[in-house]
C-alpha positions in Angstrom: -56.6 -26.7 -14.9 -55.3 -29.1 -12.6 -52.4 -30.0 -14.7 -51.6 -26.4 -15.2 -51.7 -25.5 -11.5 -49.0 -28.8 -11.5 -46.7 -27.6 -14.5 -46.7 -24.3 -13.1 -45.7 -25.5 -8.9 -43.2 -27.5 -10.5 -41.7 -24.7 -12.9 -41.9 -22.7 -9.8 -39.9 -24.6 -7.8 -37.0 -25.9 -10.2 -36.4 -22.4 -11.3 -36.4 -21.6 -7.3 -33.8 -24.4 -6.6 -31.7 -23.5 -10.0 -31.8 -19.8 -8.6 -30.4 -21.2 -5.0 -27.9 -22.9 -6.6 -26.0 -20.1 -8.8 -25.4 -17.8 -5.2 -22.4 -18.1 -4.1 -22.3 -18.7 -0.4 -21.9 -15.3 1.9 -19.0 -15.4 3.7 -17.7 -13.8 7.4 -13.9 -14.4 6.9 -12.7 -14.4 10.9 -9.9 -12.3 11.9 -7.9 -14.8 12.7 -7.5 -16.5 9.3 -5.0 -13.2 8.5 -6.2 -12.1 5.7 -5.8 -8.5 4.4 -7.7 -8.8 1.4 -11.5 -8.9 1.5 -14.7 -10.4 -0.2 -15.5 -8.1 -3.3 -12.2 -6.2 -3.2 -10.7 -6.2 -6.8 -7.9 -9.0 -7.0 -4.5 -6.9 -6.2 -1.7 -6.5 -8.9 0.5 -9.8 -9.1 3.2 -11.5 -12.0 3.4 -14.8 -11.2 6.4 -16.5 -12.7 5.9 -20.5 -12.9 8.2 -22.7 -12.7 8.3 -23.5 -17.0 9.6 -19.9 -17.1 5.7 -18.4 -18.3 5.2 -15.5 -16.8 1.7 -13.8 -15.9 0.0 -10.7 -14.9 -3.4 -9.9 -13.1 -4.2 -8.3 -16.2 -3.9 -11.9 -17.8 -6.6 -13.7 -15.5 -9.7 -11.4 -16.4 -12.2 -13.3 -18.0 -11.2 -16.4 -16.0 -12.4 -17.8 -12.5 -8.8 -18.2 -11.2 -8.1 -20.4 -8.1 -4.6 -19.1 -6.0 -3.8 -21.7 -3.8 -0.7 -20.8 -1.3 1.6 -23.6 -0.6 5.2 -24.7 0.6 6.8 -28.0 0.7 7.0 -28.5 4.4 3.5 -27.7 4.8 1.6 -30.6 6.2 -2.0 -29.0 5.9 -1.1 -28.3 1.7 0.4 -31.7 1.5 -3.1 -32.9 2.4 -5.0 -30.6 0.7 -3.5 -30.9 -2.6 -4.3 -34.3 -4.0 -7.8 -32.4 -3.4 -7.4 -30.1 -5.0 -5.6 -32.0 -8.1 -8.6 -34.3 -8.4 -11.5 -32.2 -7.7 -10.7 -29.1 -9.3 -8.2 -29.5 -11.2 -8.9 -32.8 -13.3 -12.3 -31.3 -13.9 -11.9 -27.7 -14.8 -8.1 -28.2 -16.7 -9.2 -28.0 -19.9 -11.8 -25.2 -19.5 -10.3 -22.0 -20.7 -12.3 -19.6 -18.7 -10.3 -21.7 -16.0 -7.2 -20.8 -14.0 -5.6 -22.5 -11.0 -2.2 -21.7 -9.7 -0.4 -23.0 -6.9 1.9 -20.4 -5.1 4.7 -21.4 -3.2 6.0 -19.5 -0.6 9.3 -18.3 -0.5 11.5 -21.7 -2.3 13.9 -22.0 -4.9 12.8 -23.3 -8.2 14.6 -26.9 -7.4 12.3 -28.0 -4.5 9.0 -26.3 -6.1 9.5 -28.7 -8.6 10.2 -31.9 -6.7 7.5 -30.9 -4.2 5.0 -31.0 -7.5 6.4 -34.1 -8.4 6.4 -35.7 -5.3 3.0 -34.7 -4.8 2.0 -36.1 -7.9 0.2 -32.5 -9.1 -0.2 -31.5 -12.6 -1.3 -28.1 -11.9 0.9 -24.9 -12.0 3.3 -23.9 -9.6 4.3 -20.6 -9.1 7.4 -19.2 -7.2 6.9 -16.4 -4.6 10.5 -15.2 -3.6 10.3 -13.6 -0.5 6.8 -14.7 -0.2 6.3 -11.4 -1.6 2.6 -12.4 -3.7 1.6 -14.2 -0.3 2.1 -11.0 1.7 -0.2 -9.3 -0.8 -3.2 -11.3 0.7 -2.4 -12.0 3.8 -0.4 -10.7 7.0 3.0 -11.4 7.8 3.2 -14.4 9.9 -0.1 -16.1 8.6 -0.2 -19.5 8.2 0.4 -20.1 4.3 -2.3 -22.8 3.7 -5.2 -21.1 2.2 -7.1 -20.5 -1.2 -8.6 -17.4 -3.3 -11.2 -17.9 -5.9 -11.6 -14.7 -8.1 -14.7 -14.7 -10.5 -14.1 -13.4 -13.8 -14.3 -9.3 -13.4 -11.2 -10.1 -11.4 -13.3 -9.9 -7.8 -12.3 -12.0 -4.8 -15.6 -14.1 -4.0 -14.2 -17.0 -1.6 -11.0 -17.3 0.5 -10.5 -20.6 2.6 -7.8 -21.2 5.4 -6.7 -24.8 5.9 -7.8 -27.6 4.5 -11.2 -28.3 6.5 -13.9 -30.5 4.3 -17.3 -28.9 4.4 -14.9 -25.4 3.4 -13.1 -27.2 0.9 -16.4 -28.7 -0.4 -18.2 -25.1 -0.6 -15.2 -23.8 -2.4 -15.4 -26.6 -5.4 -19.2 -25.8 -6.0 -18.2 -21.7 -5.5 -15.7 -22.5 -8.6 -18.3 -24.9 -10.5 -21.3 -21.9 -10.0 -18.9 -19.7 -11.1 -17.7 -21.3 -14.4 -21.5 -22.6 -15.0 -22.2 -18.4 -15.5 
């Protein structure tokens, strides 16, 4: 009996900490980070054009955890956050095809988006955003451009980050590894 009381405490409590581990954190998104999208709101209409020439649509990215990541080359907060980004999330989740992660940069002609990538030393898709007309579908005008979206796979925005601050950063890589492990 003993022994059953045991199997069961500890079946109890690994299917308590497995169940802890698949919620995605709750998130208060302060004002100040500018956004104008929210938590749960349906991902809004985009086409992305990257800089190979491929072209794609919201309509492309259901069924995929997709990771927008707004950039520019004389950003000093993306420049830091991108190797990040390349190794933890990137490297990883590359090959997975329920995977998507797209760099968008803000408002730069095809020329530097390209040598920005390759100075950076990124593998990951760049978009262009003439006009930074994608960015300004997320957040307000005059926001700061370093920041992130995670979208789960019904198309749902579930985690936004602003800057590149570690424990954030940290929380957002589990968010996408929760998310691809469903």
């Amino acid at each position: 009996m003993k022994k059953l009381l045991s199997i069961f405490l500890a079946s109890f409590f690994t299917i308590s900490a497995i169940a802890q581990l698949s919620e995605i954190p709750k998130q208060e998104i302060p004002e100040e980070y500018g956004f104008i999208v929210e938590i749960g709101q349906q991902m809004p209409n985009i086409k992305l054009e990257l800089t190979n020439g491929e072209k794609i649509k919201t309509k492309d990215l259901i069924g995929k955890v997709v990771m927008l990541q707004f950039t520019a080359s004389w950003c000093g907060v993306c420049r830091q956050e991108m190797p990040h980004i390349e190794k933890d999330i990137w490297l990883k989740h590359k090959n997975n095809e329920d995977f998507a992660l797209f760099g968008v940069d803000m408002d730069e002609p095809i020329d530097r988006v390209i040598k920005f990538a390759e100075d950076m030393k990124i593998n990951y898709p760049l978009a262009l955003d003439p006009e930074a007309k994608i960015f300004y579908t997320f957040a307000a005008r005059g926001a700061g451009v370093t920041r992130n979206i995670i979208i789960d796979k019904t198309g749902k925005i579930v985690y936004m980050t602003r800057l590149f601050k570690e424990d954030e950063f940290n929380e957002m890589v589990e968010v996408i590894d929760l998310l691809l492990a469903r």
